[in-house]
C-alpha positions, 0 to 999 in steps of 0.5 A, a space after each residue: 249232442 241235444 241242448 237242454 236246460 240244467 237249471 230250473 229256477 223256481 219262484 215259488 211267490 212273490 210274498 216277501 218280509 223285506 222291503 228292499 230298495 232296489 228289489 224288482 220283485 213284481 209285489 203289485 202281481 200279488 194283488 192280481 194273481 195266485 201262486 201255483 199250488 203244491 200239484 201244479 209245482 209237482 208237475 213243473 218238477 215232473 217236466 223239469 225232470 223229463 227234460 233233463 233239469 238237474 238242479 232247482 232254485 228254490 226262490 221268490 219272494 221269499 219261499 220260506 214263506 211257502 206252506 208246501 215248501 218242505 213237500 216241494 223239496 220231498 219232490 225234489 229228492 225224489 226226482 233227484 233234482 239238486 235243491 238249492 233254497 234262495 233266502 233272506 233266512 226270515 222267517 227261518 228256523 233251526 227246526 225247519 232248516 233241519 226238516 228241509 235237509 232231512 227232505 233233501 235240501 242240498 244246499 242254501 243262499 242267503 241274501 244279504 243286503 249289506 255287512 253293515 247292520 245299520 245300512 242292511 237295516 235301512 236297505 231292508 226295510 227291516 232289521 234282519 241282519 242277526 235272523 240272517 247271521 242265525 240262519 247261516 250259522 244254523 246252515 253251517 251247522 247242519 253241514 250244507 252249502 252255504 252260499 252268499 248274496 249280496 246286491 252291490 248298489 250304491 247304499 253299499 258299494 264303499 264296503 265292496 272290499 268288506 263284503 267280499 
């Protein structure tokens, strides 16, 4: 049995609307380099495929913020690669949540910084937490997956047992 790779995960940018504490999203790469177009990603998809790639991680930065992210997860169903979006849920829709799953989509993570809005705030550098409740409610909704994040650190962890 050959070995081969399930799982692409795919950073689609590093552009995010967070500023979160503990992220390790390289944003000084922003100022030196491009993001891959819409083509060049097809391809990467094309050769995840012919590589036996299963499943794609939609993620970033924050991939929402991807013009071409809807063709992107076209391309995806078309290579019958199960699509999952990474996101902080800003800044999402209903209607492009819908448009997503009517694409293909197949299931979304939403990352939450803690179950505290004050601290999630302040973790954030935002306030999102409503927008996050919103997006995951509109997933819910629509019937997709719904998976959960959050990075346990020290602005967080006495409420590990609530997070959980």
């Amino acid at each position: 049995m050959s070995e081969r790779p399930y799982t692409l995960v795919a950073e689609l940018t590093y552009r995010c609307p967070l500023r979160c504490v503990y992220c390790s999203n390289p944003v000084e790469v922003i100022r030196q380099s491009r993001e891959l177009d819409t083509a060049t990603w097809r391809r990467v998809l094309a050769e995840a495929e012919a590589l036996g790639v299963v499943q794609l991680h939609l993620t970033g930065g924050e991939p929402l913020l991807r013009d071409d992210l809807e063709a992107l997860v076209e391309e995806a169903r078309a290579r019958q690669l199960y699509s999952n979006l990474i996101t902080s849920g800003q800044p999402l829709t209903f209607e492009r949540l819908r448009t997503l799953k009517e694409l293909g989509l197949d299931a979304v993570q939403i990352s939450y910084q803690d179950v505290d809005p004050v601290s999630a705030e302040r973790i954030a550098g935002r306030d999102a937490f409503a927008a996050k409740e919103e997006a995951a409610a509109w997933t819910r909704s629509l019937e997709l997956p719904l998976t959960i994040n959050v990075v346990i650190h020290r602005e967080n962890i006495a409420r590990v047992a609530d997070i959980v």
